[in-house]
N, C-alpha and C positions, 0 to 999 in steps of 0.2 A: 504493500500500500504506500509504496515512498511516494510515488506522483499525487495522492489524495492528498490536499492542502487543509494541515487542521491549525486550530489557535493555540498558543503556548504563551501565561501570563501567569505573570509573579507577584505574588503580594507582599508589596515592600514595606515588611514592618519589624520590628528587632524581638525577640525571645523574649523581654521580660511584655512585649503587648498581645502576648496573646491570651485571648479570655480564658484557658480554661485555667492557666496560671494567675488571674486576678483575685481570686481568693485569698491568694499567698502572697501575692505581689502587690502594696499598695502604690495608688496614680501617683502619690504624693512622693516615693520612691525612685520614680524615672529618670529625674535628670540627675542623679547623683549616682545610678547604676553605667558599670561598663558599655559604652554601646558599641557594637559589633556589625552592624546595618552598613553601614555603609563600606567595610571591605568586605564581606561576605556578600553585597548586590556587584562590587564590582570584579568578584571571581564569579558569578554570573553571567556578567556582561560578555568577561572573556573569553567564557567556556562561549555561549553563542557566537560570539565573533568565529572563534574556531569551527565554528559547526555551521557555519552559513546560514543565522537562524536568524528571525525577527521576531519579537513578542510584543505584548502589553505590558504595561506595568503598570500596577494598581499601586499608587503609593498613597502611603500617609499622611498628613500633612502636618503631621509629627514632625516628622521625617521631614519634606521638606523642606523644613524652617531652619533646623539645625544642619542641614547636607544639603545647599543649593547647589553644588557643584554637582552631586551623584546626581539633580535631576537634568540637568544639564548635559553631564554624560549620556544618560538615558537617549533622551532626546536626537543628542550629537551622533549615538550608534546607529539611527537611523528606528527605532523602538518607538512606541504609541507610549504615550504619557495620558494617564487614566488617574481616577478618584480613588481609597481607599477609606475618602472620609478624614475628616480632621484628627479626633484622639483615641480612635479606635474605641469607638462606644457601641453596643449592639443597638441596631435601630429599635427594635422592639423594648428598648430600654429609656426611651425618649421619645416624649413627646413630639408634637409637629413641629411646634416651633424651632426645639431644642436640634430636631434632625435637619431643618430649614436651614439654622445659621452654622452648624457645623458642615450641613454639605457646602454651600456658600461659600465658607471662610477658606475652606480643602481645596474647591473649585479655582477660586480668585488666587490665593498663595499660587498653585501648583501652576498657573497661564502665566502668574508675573515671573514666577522664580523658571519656569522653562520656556517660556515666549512661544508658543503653540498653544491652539487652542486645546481644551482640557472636554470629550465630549462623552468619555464612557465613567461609569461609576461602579465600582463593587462592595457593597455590605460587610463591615466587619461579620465574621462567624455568619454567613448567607443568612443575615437576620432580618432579610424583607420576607413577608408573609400575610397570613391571615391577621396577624395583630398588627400588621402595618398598613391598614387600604387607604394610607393617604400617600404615601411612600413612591410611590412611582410620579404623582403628581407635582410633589414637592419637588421631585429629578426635576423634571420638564420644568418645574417653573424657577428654577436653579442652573437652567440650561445644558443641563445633561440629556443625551439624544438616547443614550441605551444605560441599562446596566445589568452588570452577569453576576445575581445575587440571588438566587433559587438553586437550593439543589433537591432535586426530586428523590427524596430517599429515606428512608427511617434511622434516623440519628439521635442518641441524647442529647446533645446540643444543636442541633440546626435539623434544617428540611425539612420539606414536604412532600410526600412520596407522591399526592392524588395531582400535584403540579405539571403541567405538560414538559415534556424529556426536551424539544425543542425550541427556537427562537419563536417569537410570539408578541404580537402587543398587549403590552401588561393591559393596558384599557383603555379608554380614550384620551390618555393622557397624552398621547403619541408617542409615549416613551417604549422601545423595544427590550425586550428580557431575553436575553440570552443565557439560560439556565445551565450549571454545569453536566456533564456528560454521564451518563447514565447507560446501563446494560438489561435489556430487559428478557427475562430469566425464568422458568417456573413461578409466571403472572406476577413479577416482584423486580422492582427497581434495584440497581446495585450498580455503588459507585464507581466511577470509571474515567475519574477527573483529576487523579493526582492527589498530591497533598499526604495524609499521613499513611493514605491507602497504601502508596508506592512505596514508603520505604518499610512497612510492617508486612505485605506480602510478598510472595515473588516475581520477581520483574516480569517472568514469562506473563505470568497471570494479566498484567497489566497490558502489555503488548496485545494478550489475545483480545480484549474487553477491545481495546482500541482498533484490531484490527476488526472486529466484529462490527463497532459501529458505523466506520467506513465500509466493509462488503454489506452488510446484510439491512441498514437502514438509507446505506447511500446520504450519510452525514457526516458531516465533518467533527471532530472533537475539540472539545473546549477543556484543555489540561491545566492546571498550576502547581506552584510551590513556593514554599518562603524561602526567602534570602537563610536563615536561623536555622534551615532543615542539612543544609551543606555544613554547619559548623558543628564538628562536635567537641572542639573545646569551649563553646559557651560555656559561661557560669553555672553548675548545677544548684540548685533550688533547695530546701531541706525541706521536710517533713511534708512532701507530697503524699495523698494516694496514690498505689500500685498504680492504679489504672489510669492515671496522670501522666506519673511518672514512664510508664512502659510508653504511651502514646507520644509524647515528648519526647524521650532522647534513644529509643529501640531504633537503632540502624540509622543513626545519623552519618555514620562514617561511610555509606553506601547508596547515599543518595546523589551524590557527585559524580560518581561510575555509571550510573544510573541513567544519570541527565545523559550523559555522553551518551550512550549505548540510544537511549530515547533520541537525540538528533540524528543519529545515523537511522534509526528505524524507520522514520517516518519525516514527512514536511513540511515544516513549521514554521508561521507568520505571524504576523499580529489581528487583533480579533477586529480590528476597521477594515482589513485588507479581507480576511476569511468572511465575514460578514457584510460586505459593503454597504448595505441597505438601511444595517442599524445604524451607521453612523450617518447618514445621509439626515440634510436638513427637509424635517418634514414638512416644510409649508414650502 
């Protein structure tokens, strides 16, 4: 399936922002923690440069405020510069307003500090859903054209399995949803989009999901991963749960080999190029 062209997008945010670590890790902690973000995005960059690839990148706007250069580089690689949202807050955690001016504030930062426009958006922990139906419209009226924040699947922290598996207008808001990538199975969603999927099962596994939804739906796949999933000396955490802890640092040292083997496997661009349509101005 190397000729089938699928999207490949990184969500640009450093180890201590991830929710299921916010328990353990308070906000008020952040800037005084090591941050690792911005060499770990640009041994990213250069593994794709070596692979011929072009992605998304959903960044923070955490992130950046503190790394204009990385988005800058982004940009300069010839990569789609996208939303990841201002402090990495789950939507469903926030109000309209509160999602309004954090998309806003992400939006404007991320056009000044990379001088391109800024037109896709992605949900910390894909927390647009059923508790969010203002959500798509606040995008549009935030001037985001798309965003790829649904994942169709049964997850303790996120998804919606009854969500359609493909691109779609979220409603009349004009905003298009580009939901991550899905395998569907003995009548049952399963993920097939990257992230902790890849480095907890075996690569083959992944390949076949991917090559499955390129032959047999005739679709293209929407993959990611974080800049934090390549490092495994990040700072380890104390007194996590098992189940925290194993999803977090189990085969960190083997997602990097990984990535590699995945640019060779298959065709990778960025999700304005593989989608042209969501990114397109709808009036």
């Amino acid at each position: 399936m190397a000729d089938f062209r699928n999207a490949l997008t990184v969500d640009v945010e450093d180890y201590f922002h991830v929710s299921a670590l916010a328990p353990h890790i308070p906000r008020s902690d952040w800037a005084r923690l090591p941050c690792r973000v911005e060499r770990n995005t640009e041994r990213i960059l250069e593994t794709l440069e070596e692979g011929g690839a072009r992605a998304t990148f959903f960044v923070l706007g955490w992130v950046a405020e503190r790394y204009p250069a990385l988005v800058r580089r982004i940009v300069d690689g010839g990569h789609e510069l996208a939303s990841h949202g201002y402090g990495h807050q789950r939507v469903c955690d926030l109000s309209e307003k509160e999602f309004r001016d954090d998309a806003r504030r992400a939006r404007e930062l991320l056009e000044q500090t990379g001088g391109v426009p800024v037109h896709g958006y992605r949900a910390p922990s894909f927390s647009i859903g059923k508790l969010t139906p203002w959500a798509h419209r606040v995008l549009r009226d935030t001037g985001h054209r798309y965003s790829s924040s649904l994942y169709p699947v049964r997850h303790d922290h996120y998804g919606d399995p009854l969500a359609p598996r493909f691109p779609h207008a979220a409603d009349t808001a004009g905003v298009t949803e580009l939901p991550m990538t899905t395998v569907r199975l003995f009548g049952r969603n399963w993920p097939a989009a990257g992230g902790g999927y890849f480095r907890l099962l075996p690569y083959q596994l992944s390949r076949r999901c991917l090559q499955r939804v390129n032959a047999a739906d005739n679709r293209p796949c929407i993959f990611y991963l974080h800049p934090w999933e390549i490092d495994p000396h990040q700072p380890r955490q104390r007194g996590l749960p098992v189940k925290t802890r194993l999803r977090h640092y189990l085969n960190l040292r083997r997602t990097e080999p990984r990535l590699r083997r995945l640019l060779g496997d298959f065709h990778w661009d960025r999700l304005d190029r593989v989608f042209p349509e969501a990114a397109e101005d709808p009036s």
